[in-house]
C-alpha positions in Angstrom: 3.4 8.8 -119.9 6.7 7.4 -121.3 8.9 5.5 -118.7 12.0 6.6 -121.6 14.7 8.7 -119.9 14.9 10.9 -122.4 11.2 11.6 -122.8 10.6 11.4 -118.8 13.1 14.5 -118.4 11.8 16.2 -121.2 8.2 15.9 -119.4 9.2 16.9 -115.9 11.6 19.8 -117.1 8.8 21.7 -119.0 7.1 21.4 -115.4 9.6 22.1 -112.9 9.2 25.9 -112.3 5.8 25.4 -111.3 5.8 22.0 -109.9 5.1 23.0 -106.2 2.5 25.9 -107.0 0.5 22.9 -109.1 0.4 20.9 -105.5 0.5 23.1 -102.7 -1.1 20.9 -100.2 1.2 18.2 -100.3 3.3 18.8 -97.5 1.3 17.1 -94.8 0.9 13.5 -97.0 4.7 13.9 -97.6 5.8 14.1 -94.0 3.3 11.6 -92.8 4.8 9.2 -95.4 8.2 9.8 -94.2 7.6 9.3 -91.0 5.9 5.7 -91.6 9.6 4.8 -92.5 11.3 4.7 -89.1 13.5 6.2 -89.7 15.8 7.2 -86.9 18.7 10.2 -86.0 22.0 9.4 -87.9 20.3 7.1 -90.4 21.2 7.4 -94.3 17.9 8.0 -96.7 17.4 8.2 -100.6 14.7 10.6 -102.0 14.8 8.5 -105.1 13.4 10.6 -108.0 13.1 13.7 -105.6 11.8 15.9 -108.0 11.7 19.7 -106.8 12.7 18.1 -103.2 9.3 18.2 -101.5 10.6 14.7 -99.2 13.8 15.8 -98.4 13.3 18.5 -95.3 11.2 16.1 -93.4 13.5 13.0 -94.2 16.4 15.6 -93.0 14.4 16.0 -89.7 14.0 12.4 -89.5 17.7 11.8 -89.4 18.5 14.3 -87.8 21.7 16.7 -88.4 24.1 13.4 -87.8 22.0 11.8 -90.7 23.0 11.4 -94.2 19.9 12.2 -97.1 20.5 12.1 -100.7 18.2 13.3 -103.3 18.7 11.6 -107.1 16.8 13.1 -109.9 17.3 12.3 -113.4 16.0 16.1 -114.5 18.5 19.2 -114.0 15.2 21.6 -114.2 14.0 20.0 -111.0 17.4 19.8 -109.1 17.4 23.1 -109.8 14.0 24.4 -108.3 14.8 22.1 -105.2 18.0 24.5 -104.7 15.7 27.6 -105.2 13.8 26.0 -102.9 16.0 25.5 -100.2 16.0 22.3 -99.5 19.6 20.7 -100.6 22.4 21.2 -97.4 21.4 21.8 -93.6 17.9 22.2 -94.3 17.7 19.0 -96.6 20.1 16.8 -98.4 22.2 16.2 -101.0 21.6 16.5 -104.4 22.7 14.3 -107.0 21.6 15.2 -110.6 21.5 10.7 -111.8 19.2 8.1 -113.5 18.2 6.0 -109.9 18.8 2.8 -111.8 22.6 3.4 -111.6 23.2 5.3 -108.5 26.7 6.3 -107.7 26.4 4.5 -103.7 28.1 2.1 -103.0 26.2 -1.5 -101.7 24.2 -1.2 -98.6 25.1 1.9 -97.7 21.6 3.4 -96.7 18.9 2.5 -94.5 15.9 3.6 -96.5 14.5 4.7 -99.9 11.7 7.3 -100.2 10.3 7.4 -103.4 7.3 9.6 -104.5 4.9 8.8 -107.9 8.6 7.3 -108.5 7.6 3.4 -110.3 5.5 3.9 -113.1 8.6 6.1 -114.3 11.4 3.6 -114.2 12.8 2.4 -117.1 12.7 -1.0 -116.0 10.8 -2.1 -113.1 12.3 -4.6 -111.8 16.2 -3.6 -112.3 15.0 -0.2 -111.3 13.8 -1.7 -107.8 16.8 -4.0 -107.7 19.1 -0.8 -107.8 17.2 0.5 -104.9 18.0 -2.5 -102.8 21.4 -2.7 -104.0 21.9 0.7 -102.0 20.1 -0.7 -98.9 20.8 -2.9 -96.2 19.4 -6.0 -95.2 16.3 -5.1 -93.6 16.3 -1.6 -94.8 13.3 0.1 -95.6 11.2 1.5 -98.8 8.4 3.5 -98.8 6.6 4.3 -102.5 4.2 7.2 -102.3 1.6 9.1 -103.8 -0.2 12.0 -102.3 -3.3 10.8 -103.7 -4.3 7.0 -104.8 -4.2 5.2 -107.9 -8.1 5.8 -108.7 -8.0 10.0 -107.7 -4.7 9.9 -109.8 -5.9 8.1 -112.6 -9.5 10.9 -112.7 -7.2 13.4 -112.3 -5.3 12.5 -115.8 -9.0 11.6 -117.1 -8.1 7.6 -117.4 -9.8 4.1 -115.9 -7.7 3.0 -113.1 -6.6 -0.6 -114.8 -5.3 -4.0 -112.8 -1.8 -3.6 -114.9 -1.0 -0.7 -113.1 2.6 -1.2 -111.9 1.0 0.4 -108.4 -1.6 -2.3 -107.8 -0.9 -4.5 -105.6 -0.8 -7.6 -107.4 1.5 -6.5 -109.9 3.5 -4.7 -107.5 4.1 -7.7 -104.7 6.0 -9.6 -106.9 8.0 -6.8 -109.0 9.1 -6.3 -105.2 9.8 -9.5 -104.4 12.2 -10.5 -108.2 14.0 -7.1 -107.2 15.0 -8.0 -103.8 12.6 -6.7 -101.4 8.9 -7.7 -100.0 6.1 -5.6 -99.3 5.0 -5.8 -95.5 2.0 -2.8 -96.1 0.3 -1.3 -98.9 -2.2 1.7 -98.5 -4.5 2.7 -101.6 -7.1 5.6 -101.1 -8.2 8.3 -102.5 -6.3 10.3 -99.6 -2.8 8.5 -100.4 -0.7 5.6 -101.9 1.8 3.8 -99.4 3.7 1.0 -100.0 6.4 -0.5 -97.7 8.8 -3.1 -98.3 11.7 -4.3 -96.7 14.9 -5.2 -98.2 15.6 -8.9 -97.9 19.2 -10.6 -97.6 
């Protein structure tokens, strides 16, 4: 699909209200993910792109009630179901309704980005990612997930899984690297997509 704001809001929108009934099983791969972060109580995370929020209450449980999470999605429709869902305050984070290639955090102020089927929708690649790790600390942490990998996901949508997929690994390792971070583990099965990267500097 398009990576065009405009187009990438219109798409997820028309999806929102039935985002979570679509992929009920996801919970599981979402808090397995999140816990391959390391993160730890009082920590500050980023669900970049969180979508309807699926991330956010086990990233909340991560940090723990002293912690700070922050969910950024450029679509009001899925803010919206996240809030129906429960998961913005106590139980999640915060929600901030913003494109995640200009976030409104200030330098290194978190410890992590989370950020689920969240590339192949940036804008930008590389300034995309660079924005992440504008936000994070040296040595902080990023995790890009899929529930399933790039070969189920690319059946699923009836396509050939190609080598210019921003996800695969070669293309990926050095996007990562120009924007400030390198990858230190990469996961592609059918099962899931995991990449981690830390933030250099």
């Amino acid at each position: 699909m398009s990576d065009d704001p405009t187009h990438v809001r219109e798409f997820f929108g028309a999806r929102a209200a039935d985002w979570d009934s679509r992929f009920p099983d996801d919970g599981a791969a979402y808090a397995a993910a999140v816990g391959e972060l390391g993160l730890r109580p009082g920590d500050a995370v980023l669900d970049a792109g969180c979508g309807t929020g699926r991330a956010l209450p086990p990233l909340r449980a991560a940090v723990g009630p002293a912690g700070t999470v922050i969910g950024a999605d450029l679509t009001p429709e899925m803010i919206g179901e996240a809030v129906a869902a429960g998961r913005a305050g106590e139980t999640g984070g915060t929600l901030l309704l913003t494109d995640v290639g200009r976030l409104p955090v200030r330098d290194g102020a978190l410890d992590a980005v989370f950020g689920a089927g969240l590339i192949s929708h940036l804008a930008e690649p590389v300034d995309g990612l660079r924005e992440l790790a504008r936000v994070v600390r040296p040595g902080g942490r990023l995790a890009l997930f899929h529930p399933i990998g790039r070969a189920a996901l690319a059946a699923r949508h009836g396509r050939q899984i190609t080598p210019d997929d921003l996800r695969a690994e070669p293309r990926l390792r050095p996007l990562l690297a120009e924007a400030g971070w390198r990858l230190v583990s990469y996961v592609d099965e059918d099962t899931r997509y995991l990449a981690l990267a830390v933030r250099e500097g």
